[in-house]
C-alpha positions in Angstrom: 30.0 29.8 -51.4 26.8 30.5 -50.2 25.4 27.4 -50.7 28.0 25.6 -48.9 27.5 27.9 -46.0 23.9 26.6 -46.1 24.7 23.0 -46.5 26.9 23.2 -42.9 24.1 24.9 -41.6 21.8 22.2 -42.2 24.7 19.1 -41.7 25.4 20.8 -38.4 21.5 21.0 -37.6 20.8 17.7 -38.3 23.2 16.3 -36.1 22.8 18.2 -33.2 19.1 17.1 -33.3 20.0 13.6 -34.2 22.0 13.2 -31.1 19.8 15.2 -28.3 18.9 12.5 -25.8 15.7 12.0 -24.7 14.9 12.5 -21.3 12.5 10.5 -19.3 10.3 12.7 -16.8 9.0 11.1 -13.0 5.6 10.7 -14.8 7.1 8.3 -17.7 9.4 6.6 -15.3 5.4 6.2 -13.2 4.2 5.0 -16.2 6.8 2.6 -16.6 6.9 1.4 -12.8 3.3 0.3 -13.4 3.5 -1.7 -17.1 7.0 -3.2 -16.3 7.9 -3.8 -12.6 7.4 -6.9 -10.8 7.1 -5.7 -7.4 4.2 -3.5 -8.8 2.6 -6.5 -10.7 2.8 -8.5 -7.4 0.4 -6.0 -5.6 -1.6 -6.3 -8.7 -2.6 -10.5 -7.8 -3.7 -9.2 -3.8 -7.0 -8.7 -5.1 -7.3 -11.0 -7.4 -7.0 -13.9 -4.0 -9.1 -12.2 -2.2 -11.9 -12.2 -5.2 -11.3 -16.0 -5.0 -12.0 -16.6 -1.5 -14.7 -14.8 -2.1 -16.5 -16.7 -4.9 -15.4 -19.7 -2.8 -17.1 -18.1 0.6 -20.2 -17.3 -1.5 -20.6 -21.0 -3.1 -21.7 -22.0 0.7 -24.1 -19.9 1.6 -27.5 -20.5 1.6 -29.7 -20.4 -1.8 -26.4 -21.5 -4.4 -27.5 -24.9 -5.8 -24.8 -27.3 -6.3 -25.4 -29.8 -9.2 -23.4 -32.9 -9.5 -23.2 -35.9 -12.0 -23.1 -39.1 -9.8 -22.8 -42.9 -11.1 -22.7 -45.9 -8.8 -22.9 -49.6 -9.7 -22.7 -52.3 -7.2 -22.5 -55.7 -8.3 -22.9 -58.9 -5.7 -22.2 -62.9 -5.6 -25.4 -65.0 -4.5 -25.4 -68.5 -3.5 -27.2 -69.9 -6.2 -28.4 -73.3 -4.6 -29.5 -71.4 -1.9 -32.4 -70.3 -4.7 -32.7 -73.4 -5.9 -30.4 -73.6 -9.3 -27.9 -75.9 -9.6 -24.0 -75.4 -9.0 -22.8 -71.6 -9.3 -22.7 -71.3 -13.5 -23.4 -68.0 -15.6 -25.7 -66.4 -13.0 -24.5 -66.1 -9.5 -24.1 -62.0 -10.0 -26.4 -59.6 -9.4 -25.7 -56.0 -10.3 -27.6 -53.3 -9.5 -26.4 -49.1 -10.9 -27.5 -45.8 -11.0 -26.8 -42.5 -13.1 -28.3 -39.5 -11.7 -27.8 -36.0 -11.5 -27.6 -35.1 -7.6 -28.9 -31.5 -6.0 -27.7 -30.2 -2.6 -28.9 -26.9 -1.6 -27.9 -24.9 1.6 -31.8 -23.1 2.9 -30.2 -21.9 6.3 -26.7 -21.0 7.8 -25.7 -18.2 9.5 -22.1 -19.4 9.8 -21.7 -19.2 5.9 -23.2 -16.0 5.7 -21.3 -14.4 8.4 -18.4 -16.5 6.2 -19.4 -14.2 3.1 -19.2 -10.8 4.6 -16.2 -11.8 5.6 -14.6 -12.6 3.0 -16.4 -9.7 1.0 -14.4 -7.6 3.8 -10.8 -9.3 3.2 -11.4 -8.6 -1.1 -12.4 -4.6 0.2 -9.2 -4.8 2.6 -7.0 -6.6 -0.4 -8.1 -3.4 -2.8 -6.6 -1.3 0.2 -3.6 -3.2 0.7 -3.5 -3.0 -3.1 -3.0 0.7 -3.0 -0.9 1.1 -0.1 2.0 -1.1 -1.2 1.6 0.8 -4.6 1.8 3.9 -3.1 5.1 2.8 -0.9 6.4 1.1 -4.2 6.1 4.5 -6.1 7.7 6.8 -3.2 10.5 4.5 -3.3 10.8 4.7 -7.3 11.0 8.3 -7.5 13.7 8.6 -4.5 15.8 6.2 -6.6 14.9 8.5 -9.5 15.9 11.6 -7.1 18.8 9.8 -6.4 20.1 9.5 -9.5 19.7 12.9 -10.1 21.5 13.9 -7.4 24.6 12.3 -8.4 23.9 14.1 -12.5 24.4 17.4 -10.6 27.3 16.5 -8.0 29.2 15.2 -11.4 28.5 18.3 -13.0 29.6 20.4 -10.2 32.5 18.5 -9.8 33.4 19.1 -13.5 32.5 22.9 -13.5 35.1 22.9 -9.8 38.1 20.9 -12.3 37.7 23.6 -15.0 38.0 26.3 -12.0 41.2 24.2 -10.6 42.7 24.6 -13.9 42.2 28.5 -14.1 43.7 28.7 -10.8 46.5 26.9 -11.6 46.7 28.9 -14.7 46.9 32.0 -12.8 49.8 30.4 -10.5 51.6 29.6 -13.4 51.7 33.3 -14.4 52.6 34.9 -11.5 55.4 32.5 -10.7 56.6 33.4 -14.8 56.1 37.2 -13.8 58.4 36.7 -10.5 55.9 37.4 -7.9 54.0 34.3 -7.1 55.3 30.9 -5.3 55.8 27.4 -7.0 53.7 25.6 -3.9 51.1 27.6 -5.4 50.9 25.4 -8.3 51.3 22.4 -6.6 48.3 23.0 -4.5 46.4 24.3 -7.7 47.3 20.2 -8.7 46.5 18.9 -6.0 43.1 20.2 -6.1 42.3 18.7 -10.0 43.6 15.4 -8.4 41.4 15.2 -5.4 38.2 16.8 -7.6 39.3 13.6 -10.5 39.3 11.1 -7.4 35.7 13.0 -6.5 34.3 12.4 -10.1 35.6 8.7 -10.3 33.6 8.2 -7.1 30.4 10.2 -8.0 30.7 8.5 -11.3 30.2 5.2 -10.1 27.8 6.2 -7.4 25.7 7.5 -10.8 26.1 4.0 -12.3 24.7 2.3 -9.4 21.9 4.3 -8.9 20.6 4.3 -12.7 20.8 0.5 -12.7 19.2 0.5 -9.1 16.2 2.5 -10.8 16.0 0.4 -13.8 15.9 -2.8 -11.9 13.2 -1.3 -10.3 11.5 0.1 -13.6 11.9 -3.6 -14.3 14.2 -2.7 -17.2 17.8 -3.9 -18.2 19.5 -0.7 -18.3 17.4 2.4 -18.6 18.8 4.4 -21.8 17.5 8.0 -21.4 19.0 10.7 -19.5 16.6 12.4 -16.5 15.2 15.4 -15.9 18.1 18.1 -14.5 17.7 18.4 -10.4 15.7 21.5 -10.4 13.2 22.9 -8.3 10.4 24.2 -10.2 7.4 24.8 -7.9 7.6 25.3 -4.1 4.7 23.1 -2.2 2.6 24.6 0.7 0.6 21.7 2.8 -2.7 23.0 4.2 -3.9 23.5 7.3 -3.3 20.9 9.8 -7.3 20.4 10.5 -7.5 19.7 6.5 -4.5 17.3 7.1 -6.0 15.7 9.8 -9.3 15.4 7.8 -7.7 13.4 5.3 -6.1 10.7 7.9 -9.1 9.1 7.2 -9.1 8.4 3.5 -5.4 6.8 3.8 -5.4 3.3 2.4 -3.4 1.6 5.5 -5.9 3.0 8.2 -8.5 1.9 5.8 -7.6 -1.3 5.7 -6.9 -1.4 9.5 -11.3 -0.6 9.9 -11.8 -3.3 7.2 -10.0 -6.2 9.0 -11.8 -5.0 12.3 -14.6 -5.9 10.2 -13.4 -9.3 8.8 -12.3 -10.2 12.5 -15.7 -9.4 13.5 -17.8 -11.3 11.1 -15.2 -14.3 11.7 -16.8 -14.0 15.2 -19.8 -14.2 13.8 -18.9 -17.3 11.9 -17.4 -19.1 14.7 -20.9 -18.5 16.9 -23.1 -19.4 14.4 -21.6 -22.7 14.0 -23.9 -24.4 16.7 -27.1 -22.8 15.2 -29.1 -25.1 13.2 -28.4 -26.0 9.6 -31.6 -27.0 6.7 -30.4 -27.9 3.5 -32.5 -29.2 0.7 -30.7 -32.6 -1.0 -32.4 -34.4 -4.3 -31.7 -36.6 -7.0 -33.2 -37.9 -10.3 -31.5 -40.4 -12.7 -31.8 -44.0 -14.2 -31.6 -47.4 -12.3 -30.7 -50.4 -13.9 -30.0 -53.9 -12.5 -29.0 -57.0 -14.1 -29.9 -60.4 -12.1 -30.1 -63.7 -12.4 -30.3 -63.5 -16.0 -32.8 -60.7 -16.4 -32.5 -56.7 -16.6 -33.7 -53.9 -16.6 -34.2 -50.2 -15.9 -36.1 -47.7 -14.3 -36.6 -43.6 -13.6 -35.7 -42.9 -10.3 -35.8 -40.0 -7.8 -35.6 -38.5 -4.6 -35.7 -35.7 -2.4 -35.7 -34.3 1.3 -35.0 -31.9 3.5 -31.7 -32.2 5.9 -31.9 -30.7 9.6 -28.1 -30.7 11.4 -28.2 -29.1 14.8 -25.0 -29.8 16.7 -25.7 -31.1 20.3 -22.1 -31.5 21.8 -18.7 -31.0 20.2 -16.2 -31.4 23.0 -15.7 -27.3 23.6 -14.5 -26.8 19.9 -16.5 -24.4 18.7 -16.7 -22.8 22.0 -12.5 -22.2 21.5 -12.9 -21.0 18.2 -15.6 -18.3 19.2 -12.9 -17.2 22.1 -9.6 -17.3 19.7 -12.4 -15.3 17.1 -13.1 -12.4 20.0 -9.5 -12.7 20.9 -8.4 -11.7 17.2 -11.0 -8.9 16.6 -10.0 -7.4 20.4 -6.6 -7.3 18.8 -7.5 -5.6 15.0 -9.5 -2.9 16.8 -6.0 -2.0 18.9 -4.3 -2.3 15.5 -6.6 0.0 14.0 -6.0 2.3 16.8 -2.3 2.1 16.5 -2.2 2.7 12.6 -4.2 5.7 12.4 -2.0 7.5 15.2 1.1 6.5 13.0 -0.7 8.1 10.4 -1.5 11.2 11.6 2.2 11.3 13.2 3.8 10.8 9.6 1.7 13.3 8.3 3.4 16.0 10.8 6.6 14.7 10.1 6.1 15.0 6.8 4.7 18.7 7.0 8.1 19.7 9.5 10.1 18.3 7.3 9.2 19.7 4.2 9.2 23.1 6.1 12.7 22.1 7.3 13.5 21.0 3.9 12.5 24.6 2.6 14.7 26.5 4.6 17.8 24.8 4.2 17.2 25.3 0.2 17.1 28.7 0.6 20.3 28.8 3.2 22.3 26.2 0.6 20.9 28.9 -2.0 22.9 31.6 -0.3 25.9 30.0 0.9 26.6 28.9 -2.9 26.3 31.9 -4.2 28.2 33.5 -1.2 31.0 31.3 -1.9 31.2 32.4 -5.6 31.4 35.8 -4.9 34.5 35.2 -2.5 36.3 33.1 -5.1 35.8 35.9 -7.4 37.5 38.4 -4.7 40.1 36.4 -3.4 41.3 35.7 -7.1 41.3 39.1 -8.3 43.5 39.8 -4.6 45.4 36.8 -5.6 46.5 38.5 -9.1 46.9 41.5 -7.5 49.4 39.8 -5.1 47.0 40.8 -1.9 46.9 37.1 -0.5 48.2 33.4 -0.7 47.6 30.5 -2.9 46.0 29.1 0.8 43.6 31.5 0.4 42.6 30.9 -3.1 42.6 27.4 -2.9 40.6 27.3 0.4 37.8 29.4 -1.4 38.0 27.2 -4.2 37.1 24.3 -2.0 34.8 26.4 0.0 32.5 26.7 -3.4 32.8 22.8 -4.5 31.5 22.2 -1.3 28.6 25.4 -1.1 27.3 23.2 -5.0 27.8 20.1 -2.9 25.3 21.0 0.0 23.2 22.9 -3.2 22.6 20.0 -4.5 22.2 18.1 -1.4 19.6 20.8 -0.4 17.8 20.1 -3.7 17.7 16.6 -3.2 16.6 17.0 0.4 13.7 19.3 -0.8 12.5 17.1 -3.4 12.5 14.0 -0.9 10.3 16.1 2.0 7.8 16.9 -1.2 7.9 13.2 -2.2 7.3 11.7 1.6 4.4 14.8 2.3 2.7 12.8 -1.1 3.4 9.7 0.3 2.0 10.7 3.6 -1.2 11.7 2.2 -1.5 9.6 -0.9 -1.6 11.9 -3.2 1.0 11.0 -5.8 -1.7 10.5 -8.8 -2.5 14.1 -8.1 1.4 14.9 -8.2 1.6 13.1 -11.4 -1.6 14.7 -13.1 0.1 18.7 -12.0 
């Protein structure tokens, strides 16, 4: 007997920890948003352009050699009698051909220069972009992930509010048996598992759409595990405002609004260094070889020189481009301006609303448990025959709604944490805790 005892033990062991879903925490679903989702590999290629124009930017500038494998041949018709032969026959071409490699050097020019910091600017303003964007993507991944959670805990409460309906209506049922209650009594009590049954449907497929909103997101079909509970493990205190303030700085938007004051500026640069003088240094050495009038032959050949351009009059052209340059740089420096008072103003809202946040937690907190304690009263004076079935049911539907706004108060809190990281940037800290 013994034995078989054990064996259920074991049977019953086995299954339960066979069938335990996993759950997948905000810091695998992270890890997840950055191997799988597209919108998070699209930030990845911003760099990756701007390292481009770069390497392009830098092939200009002065001191990069540029090598090239050139081949001409031209061939021509003489007038053979003209030379004294007879009648055009065999040997009235002439052709004449060259192979050769071909050197081109840039020695001076300021344009392509300015043209490089530039461009080194836009790559430093792409890695900036880079982490912005990622940063947005992530605060928007773990409100869908919030989101879903959410709607876990509303079906729970819903469930936990039709086993309550059914213990009221339990109770109806036995004081109408024992004479002293009323039969409307029971038809409310089903009436209130009807309308909680139509809430579940509708939570339920709220839940549905928000699980396959996250794994789209995720870049998954259908994500499989369950999530983490809505639970509120640590409370979050910001610092100081000056700290706050302090940080403004190191924010990867306003960052790259002082980067493309910079690009602006050096395309200034550009455009009014385009009339200073150019030197380049141009060569060639190859092999010439010529075929005429019957005879050929070839030779070593080579050149080189030094090129001066300096532009004498271009019809106002580069004069525009120098005023649409200063025009564009006025206008980044505004930009700038405008982005790092945004900044600093979603940093405050973030900081009152996690404080607001905070306290309507703790007032959801007490109304819940309020509400519980007057169901429990106003079903033990319902027994009793002190009060109505109105009564009971209203404090029935008093406490499905006090887990409603708990759970709304949860979610709320969990959002103002969320936006005060994505404020400040510091969701790889978050992750890290």
């Amino acid at each position: 007997m013994s034995s078989n005892i054990l064996y259920l033990i074991i049977t019953m062991s086995t299954f339960w920890s066979g069938t335990a879903a996993a759950e997948l925490s905000k810091k695998s679903a992270y890890e997840l948003l950055k191997k799988n989702s597209f919108k998070w590999r699209q930030t990845v290629q911003l760099p990756l352009e701007a390292g481009a124009l770069k390497a392009q930017a830098n092939a200009a500038t002065a001191g990069t050699p540029h090598v090239s494998l050139i081949s001409r041949e031209y061939v021509a018709r003489i007038n053979q009698i003209e030379f004294g032969f007879p009648d055009p026959g065999p040997l009235h071409l002439l052709t004449f051909g060259t192979t050769a490699f071909q050197l081109t050097m840039s020695i001076l020019d300021a344009s392509a220069k300015a043209r490089l910091e530039a461009a080194i600017n836009n790559e430093r303003q792409s890695l900036e972009n880079q982490k912005h964007y990622q940063t947005e993507i992530t605060y928007v991944m773990l409100l869908m992930y919030l989101n879903v959670q959410r709607f876990k805990k509303k079906m729970e409460n819903i469930q936990v509010s039709l086993n309550r309906d059914q213990e009221i209506m339990e109770i109806a049922n036995v004081r109408v048996r024992m004479g002293h209650g009323l039969q409307v009594d029971i038809l409310r009590a089903k009436g209130l598992i009807e309308k909680d049954n139509l809430r579940r449907l509708e939570l339920s497929s709220s839940y549905r759409k928000a699980r396959q909103e996250l794994s789209t997101l995720l870049g998954l079909a259908k994500v499989e595990d369950d999530l983490e509970p809505l639970e509120i493990h640590s409370l979050l205190t910001p610092p100081s405002s000056e700290e706050l303030m302090k940080s403004i700085s190191h924010r990867s938007d306003v960052k790259s609004a002082v980067l493309m004051t910079e690009v602006t500026r050096n395309l200034f640069l550009q455009a009014e260094k385009e009339t200073s003088p150019k030197l380049g240094l141009a060569g060639e050495i190859g092999i010439v070889g010529s075929h005429a009038l019957g005879g050929s032959g070839t030779a070593v050949t080579g050149s080189a020189g030094i090129q001066l351009s300096v532009p004498l009059f271009d019809g106002g052209y580069f004069s525009g481009k120098t005023q649409e340059a200063s025009a564009k740089n006025m206008e980044a420096q505004y930009q700038a301006g405008e982005v790092e008072l945004e900044a600093k103003s979603q940093v405050r809202l973030a900081c009152d609303q996690l404080n607001d946040a905070r306290t309507a937690l703790d007032g959801a907190k007490i109304y819940n448990e309020l509400a519980g304690e007057e169901l429990r009263l106003v079903k033990q004076r319902y027994f009793a025959g002190a009060v109505s079935g109105i009564e009971l049911s209203t404090a029935q539907v008093n406490l499905t709604t006090a887990a409603d706004a708990d759970a709304d108060a949860k979610f709320g809190y969990e959002a103002a944490k969320f936006g005060y990281f994505r404020a400040t940037e510091t969701f790889e800290d978050y992750f890290r805790k």
